[in-house]
Each structure stands twice: as C-alpha cells, then as structure tokens.
C-alpha positions in Angstrom: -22.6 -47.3 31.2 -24.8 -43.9 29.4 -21.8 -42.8 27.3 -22.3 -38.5 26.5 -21.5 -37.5 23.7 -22.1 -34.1 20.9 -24.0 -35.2 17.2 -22.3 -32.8 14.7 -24.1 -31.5 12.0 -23.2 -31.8 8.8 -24.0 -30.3 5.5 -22.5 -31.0 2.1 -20.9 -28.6 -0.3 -20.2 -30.0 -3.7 -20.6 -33.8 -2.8 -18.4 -33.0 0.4 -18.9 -33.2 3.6 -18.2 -30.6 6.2 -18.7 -30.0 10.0 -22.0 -27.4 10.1 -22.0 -26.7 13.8 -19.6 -23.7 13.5 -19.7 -20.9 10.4 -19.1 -17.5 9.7 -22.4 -16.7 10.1 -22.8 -17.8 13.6 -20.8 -14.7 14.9 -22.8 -11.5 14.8 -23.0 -8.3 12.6 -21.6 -10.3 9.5 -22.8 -7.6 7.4 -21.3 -9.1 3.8 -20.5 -12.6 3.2 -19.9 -14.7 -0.2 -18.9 -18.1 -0.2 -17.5 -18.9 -3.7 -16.4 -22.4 -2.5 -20.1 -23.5 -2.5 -21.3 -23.8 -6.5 -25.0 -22.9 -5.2 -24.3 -19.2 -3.9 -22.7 -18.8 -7.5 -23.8 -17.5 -10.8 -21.5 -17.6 -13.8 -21.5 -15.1 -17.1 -24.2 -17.1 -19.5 -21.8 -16.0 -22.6 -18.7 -16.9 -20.5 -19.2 -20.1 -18.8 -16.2 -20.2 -17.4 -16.3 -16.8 -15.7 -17.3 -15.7 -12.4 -20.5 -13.5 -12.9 -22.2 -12.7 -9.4 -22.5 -13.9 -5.7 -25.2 -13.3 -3.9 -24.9 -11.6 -0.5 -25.6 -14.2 2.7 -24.4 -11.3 5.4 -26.9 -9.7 7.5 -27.3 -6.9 4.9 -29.8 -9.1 2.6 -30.1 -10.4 -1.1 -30.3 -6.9 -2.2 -26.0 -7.0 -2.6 -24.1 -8.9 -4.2 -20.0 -9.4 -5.6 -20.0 -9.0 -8.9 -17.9 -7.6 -12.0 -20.0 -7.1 -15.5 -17.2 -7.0 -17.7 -17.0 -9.5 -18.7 -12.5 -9.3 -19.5 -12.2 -8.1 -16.0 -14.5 -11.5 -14.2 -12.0 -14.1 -12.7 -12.5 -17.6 -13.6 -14.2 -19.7 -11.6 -13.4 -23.5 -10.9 -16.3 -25.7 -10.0 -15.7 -28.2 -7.0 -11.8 -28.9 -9.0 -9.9 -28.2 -6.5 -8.1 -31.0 -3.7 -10.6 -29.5 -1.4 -13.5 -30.8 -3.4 -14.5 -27.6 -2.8 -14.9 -24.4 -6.0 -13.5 -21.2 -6.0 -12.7 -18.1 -7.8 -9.4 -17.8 -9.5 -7.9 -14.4 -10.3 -4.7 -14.4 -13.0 -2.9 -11.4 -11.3 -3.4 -9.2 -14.3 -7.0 -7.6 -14.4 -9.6 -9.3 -13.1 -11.5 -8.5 -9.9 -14.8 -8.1 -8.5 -16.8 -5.5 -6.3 -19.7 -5.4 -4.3 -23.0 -3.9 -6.1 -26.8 -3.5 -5.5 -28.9 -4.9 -7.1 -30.7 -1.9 -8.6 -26.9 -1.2 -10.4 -25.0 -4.1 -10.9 -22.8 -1.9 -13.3 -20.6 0.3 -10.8 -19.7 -0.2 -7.1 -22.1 0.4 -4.2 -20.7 3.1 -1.6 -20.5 0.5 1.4 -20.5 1.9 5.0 -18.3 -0.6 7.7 -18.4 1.5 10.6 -15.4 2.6 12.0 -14.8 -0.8 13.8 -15.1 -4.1 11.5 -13.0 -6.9 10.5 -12.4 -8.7 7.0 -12.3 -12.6 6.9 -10.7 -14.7 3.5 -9.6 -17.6 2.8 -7.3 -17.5 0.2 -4.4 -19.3 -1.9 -1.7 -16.9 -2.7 0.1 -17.9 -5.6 2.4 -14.4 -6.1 6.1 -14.4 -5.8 7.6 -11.3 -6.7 4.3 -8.8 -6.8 1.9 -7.4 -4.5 -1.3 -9.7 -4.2 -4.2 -7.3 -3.2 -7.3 -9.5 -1.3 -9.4 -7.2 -0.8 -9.5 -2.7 -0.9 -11.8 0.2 0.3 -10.9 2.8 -2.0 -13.0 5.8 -3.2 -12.4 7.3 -0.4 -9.7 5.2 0.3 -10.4 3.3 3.4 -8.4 -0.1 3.9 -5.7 -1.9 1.7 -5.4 -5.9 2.6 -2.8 -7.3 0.5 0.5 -9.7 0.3 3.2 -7.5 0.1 5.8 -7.9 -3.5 8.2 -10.4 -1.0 5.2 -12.5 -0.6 6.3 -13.5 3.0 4.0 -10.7 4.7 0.1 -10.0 4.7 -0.5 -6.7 5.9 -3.7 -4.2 6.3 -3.3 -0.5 6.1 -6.1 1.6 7.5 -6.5 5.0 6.8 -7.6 7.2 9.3 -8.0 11.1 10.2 -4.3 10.9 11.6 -2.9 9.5 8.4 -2.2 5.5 7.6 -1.5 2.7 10.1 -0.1 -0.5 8.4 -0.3 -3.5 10.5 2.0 -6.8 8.8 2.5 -10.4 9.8 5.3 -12.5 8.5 3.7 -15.8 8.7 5.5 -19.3 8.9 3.4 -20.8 5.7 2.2 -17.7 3.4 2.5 -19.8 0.4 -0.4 -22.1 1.7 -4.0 -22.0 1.5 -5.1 -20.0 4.7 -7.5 -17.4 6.7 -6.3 -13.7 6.1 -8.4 -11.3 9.0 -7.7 -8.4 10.2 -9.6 -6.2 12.8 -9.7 -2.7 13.1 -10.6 -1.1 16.8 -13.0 2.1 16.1 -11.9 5.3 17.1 -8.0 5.4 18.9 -8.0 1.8 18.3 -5.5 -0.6 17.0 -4.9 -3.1 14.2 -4.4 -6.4 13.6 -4.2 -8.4 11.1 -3.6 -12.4 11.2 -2.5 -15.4 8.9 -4.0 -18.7 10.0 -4.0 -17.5 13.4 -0.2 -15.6 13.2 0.1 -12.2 14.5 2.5 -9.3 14.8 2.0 -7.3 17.9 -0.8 -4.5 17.4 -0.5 -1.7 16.1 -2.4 1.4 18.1 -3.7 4.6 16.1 -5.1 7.8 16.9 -7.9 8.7 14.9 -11.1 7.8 12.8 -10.9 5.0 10.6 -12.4 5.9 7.3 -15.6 3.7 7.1 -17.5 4.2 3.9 -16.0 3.1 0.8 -16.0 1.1 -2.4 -15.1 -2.6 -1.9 -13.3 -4.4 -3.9 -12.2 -8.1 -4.3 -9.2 -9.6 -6.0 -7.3 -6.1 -6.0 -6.4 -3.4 -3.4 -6.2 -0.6 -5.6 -8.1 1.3 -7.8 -6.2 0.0 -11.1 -3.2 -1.7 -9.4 -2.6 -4.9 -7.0 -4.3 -7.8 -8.7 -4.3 -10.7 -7.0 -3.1 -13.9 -8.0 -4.6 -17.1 -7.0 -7.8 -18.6 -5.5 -10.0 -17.1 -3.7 -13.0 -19.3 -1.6 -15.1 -16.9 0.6 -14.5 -13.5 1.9 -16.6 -11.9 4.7 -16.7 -8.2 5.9 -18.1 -7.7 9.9 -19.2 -4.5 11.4 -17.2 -4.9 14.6 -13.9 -6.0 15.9 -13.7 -9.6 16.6 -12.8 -10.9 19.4 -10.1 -13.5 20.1 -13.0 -16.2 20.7 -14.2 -15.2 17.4 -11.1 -15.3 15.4 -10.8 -18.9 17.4 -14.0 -20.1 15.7 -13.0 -18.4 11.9 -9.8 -20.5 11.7 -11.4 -23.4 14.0 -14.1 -23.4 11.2 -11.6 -23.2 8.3 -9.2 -25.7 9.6 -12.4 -28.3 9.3 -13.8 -27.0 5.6 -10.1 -26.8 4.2 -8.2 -29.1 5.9 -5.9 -27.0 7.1 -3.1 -27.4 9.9 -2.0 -24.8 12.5 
C-alpha cells in the first residue's frame, strides 16, 4: 500500500524545534517584522547586557529599519531562550521602557513610517497588567492607531483615527491573561475594524473616513509618554493591507504551533 503523506519543515529557534511550513512572512506586504523570540534577530546594549538594544527588520521593507530604543533607562529587558516556551523575548516593566522603529542612518529618534490606509498589526504577547492600561503597540506623531489592553485588563482594543474622528474597535476575550496573538485590521478608506485575541472577535466596527497612515511607531507603549506595557513581548509584525480571514487563520495557526497555545 503507497501511503501519502506531507514532510514538515522544521527549523530550530534557540535549541527548539518549530513547524517552518507556515510564518508570518509567507503572507504578503509584511512590510515590518521583528521576532524577539529568536536570540539571532537580536542585539543587546554592549554596556547593558541585559537590555534590549536593536532588532533588525525581516519585513519586506529591508535591513535598512530596525526596533530599537538608545536609551539605554528606557530599553526593556530582554530574556534569552528562559521562558517555558524555550523561546526569548522582550520584557517591558510597565513603567518606562519601550522601543520604536528607526533607520538606520538615525537610530536616535523615530522614523516617520507610512502603513497605508489599509494594514494590520500582528503580536504575540503576555500581558501581565491588572489594574492599568497595557499599550502593545501606538502610531502617534500624528496620531494614527492606539492598540492596547484596556485598565480592566479583560478587553484588547484598537482605535484608529481617521478624517471623521476615532473608531475604537474591542474584544473581551475568554483567556486575556494568557500568552496570545493580538491583530487587528483596519479596511482603507470607509472601512471597518477589527481587532482579534487568539482568534476572538467583537463584531466590526464600520467608519467613514481616511485612516491616518503615516506615523511614528512605537512598541511597548501606546502613547506618547503614557501606556507602558507590562509583560513579554515575542514578535510584532506591521502589514500594508487588511488581512484576510485565511490569513488571520494561518497567524494564529502558526502561533498555536511556535507557542503552544490552545484555542
């Protein structure tokens, strides 16, 4: 009997051994990508060991980006390869530390990073809050996008801001308190917004409008000097286009494998 069968690929990340055939980078216009859970993609501050120094960009948009903070106070730590996961991170206390995307011609201030009016943000995350916002990620300067645990802790949401005003978009998720995938989508022009924990959604929320689309980025807070958040971060991505559902199937598909997580 000829018996049919599918070879998986598999690549290993800090001694472990994870399921290659699916990624983040297999779905299109990933424009900025950092994966902090793989040690080689990492560079820590040579006066600070312990600190997160830089990231180098694996998105579409080339080596010449990268995630970064140079002060050296305001650098999360990072964890090599500790975790239950076998797998590193980024760890952010809550209080000041977060990171931003640069070029590397001026490492030293945020680059002015251009999304497009339709794109989608992809993290997974550990939340560790309880009582305090818990900003992943913010487009500020204009402001542009806020993706953050709200202060109850029991709802990710993303607000967009657009030429109509500000469209919020929050899911109550069953497990917030768990390691997941936080992504939200946002529709170009007269869209709508989602936003999604380990595969959880609210229903859509519609707008009418222009999303803003170019913006500083930063990681580990929301705001400009507010919204810290606390826990671990492992990779964050940032697409020029709304995902699909069959997309967002592959993120968490891909994620469930790497991280062992169930939903």
């Amino acid at each position: 009997m000829l018996t049919l069968g599918i070879q998986l690929n598999t690549i290993s990340i800090n001694n472990r051994t994870v399921n290659a055939n699916i990624s983040p980078l297999d779905i299109g216009s990933l424009s900025y990508y950092f994966d902090l859970s793989n040690r080689n993609n990492v560079t820590v501050n040579p006066s600070s060991t312990d600190n997160f120094l830089e990231s180098t960009n694996l998105g579409t948009e080339g080596t010449s980006f990268v995630l970064t903070n140079t002060t050296t106070a305001d650098q999360p730590q990072y964890t090599n390869a500790s975790s239950p996961l076998g797998l590193s991170y980024a760890n952010f206390d809550g209080g000041n530390e977060f990171l931003y995307i640069a070029g590397t011609s001026d490492k030293t201030t945020p680059a002015s990073i251009d999304l497009g009016t339709s794109y989608s943000i992809f993290a997974v995350v550990d939340n560790n809050a309880t009582n305090t916002v818990s900003g992943i990620t913010g487009g500020r300067n204009p402001n542009a996008f806020v993706f953050r645990f709200l202060s109850n802790t029991t709802q990710l949401s993303n607000s967009i801001y657009e030429t109509s005003g500000i469209t919020t978009e929050s899911v109550a998720p069953s497990n917030p308190d768990l390691i997941g995938t936080a992504i939200s989508t946002i529709g170009g022009v007269d869209g709508s917004l989602r936003t999604l924990w380990n595969g959880e959604e609210s229903t859509p929320s519609s707008y009418t409008g222009t999303p803003v689309s170019d913006s500083d980025i930063f990681v580990g807070k929301s705001n400009n000097a507010a919204q810290y958040f606390l826990g671990r971060i492992y990779e964050i991505g940032f697409y020029t286009k709304e995902l699909t559902n069959r997309e967002i199937e592959v993120l968490n598909n891909y994620a469930k494998n790497k991280y062992n997580i169930n939903f």
